[in-house]
N, C-alpha and C positions, 0 to 999 in steps of 0.2 A: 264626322267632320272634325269634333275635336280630336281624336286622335290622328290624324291626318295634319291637324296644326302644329300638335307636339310633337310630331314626327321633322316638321319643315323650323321648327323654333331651333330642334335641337342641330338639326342642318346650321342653319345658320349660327348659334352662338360657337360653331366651329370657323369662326370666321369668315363664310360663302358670301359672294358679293352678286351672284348670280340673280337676275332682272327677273327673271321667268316664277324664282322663289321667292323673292321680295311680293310680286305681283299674286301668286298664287297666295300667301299667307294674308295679304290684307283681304281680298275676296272670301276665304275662311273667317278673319275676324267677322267681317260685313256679314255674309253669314250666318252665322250665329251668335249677331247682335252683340258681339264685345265691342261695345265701344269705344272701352279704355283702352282696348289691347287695339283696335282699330286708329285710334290716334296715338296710341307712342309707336305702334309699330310703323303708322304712317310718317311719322317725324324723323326714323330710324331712315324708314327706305331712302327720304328725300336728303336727308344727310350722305348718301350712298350716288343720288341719282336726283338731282337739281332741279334736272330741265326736263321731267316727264309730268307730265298733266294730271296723268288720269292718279297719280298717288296724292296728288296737292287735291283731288275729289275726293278720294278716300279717307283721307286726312280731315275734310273740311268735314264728311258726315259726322266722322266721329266726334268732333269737335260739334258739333250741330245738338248730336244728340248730348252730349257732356253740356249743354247750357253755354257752353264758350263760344256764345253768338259773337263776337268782334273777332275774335280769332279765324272763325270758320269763313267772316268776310274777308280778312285779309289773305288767308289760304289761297280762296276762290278767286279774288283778285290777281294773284301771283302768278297761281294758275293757270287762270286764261290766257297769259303770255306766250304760254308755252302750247296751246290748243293750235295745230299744223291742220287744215283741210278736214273735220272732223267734227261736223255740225249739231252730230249727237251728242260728244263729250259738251259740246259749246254750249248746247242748249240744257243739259245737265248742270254744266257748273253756274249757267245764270241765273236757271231756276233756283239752285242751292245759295245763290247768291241775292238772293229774292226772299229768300225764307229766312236765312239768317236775317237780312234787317230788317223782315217786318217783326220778327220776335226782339229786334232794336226800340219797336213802335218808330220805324221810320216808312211806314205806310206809303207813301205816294213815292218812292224812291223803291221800295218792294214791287208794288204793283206795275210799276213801268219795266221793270225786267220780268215781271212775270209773264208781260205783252210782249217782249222780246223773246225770253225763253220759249214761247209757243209759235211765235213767228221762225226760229231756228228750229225746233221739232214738234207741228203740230196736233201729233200724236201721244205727245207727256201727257197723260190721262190723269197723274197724279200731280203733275201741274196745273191740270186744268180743273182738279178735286179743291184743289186746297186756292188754289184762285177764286175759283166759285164760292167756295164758305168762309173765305175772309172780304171778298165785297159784300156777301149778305151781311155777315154782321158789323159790314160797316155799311148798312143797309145803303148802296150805292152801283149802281150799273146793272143793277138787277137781272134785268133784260140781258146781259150778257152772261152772269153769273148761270142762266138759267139753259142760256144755248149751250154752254160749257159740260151742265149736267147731262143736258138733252144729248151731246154728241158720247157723250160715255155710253150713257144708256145705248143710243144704239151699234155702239160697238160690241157692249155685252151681247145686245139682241143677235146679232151679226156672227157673234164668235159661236152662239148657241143654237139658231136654226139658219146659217149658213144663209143669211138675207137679210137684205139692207133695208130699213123702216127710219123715216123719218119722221121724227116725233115734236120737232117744232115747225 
């Protein structure tokens, strides 16, 4: 993979304004966890290309992981403007937009998009990971937190002997 980005880096610092390569190289960064290269190359694309969505996500992970939690909300924010019929980016960018402010400690403004982001896809497993262990340790909705782990679990079960068990 990285050579495969240095291949598309040096593409581009020839000038290439091509969507397919901007898109290909943030997926590489994401990847293999540059997150530095992940957010300046996502600032790059979105200089290039405004009103595409899914780079202002790319953008915001990087940002996400880089600690630049207010950034990664405004990203996600901006973002969403531009999410066209596409309930999965939707529910991507609100759960990312969930996670940034709860590492805001804006808690109850987190949590309320984390119940939107799983109402737009609720199949985010890792939405419904990290939902779950941040009500437990604000020891609160327990009972939810718990059907959340419960429906993981049996999707692992599901995906590994091809059958549905329910376990709460």
């Amino acid at each position: 993979n990285r050579e495969a980005r240095d291949q598309l880096l040096k593409v581009l610092a020839g000038g290439m304004t091509d969507f397919a390569i901007w898109e290909q190289l943030l997926f590489l960064d994401n990847d293999l966890q540059d997150w530095q290269g992940l957010y300046e190359h996502g600032g790059q694309a979105l200089e290039l290309f405004p009103n595409q969505a899914q780079f202002y996500f790319l953008r915001a992970i990087g940002a996400l992981q880089l600690t630049k939690y207010q950034d990664a909300v405004t990203l996600v924010e901006e973002g969403l403007n531009y999410v066209v019929d596409n309930k999965f980016l939707q529910g991507q960018m609100v759960f990312l937009h969930g996670e940034a402010l709860y590492k805001l400690d804006r808690q109850e403004e987190a949590f309320a998009l984390f119940d939107q982001a799983l109402a737009l896809d609720p199949e985010n497993y890792i939405a419904m990971n990290n939902y779950a262990y941040y009500l437990s340790l604000a020891n609160r909705d327990l009972e939810r937190a718990g059907d959340h782990i419960c429906n993981i679990c049996e999707t692992i079960v599901y995906m590994v002997e091809a059958k549905r068990e329910h376990l709460n």
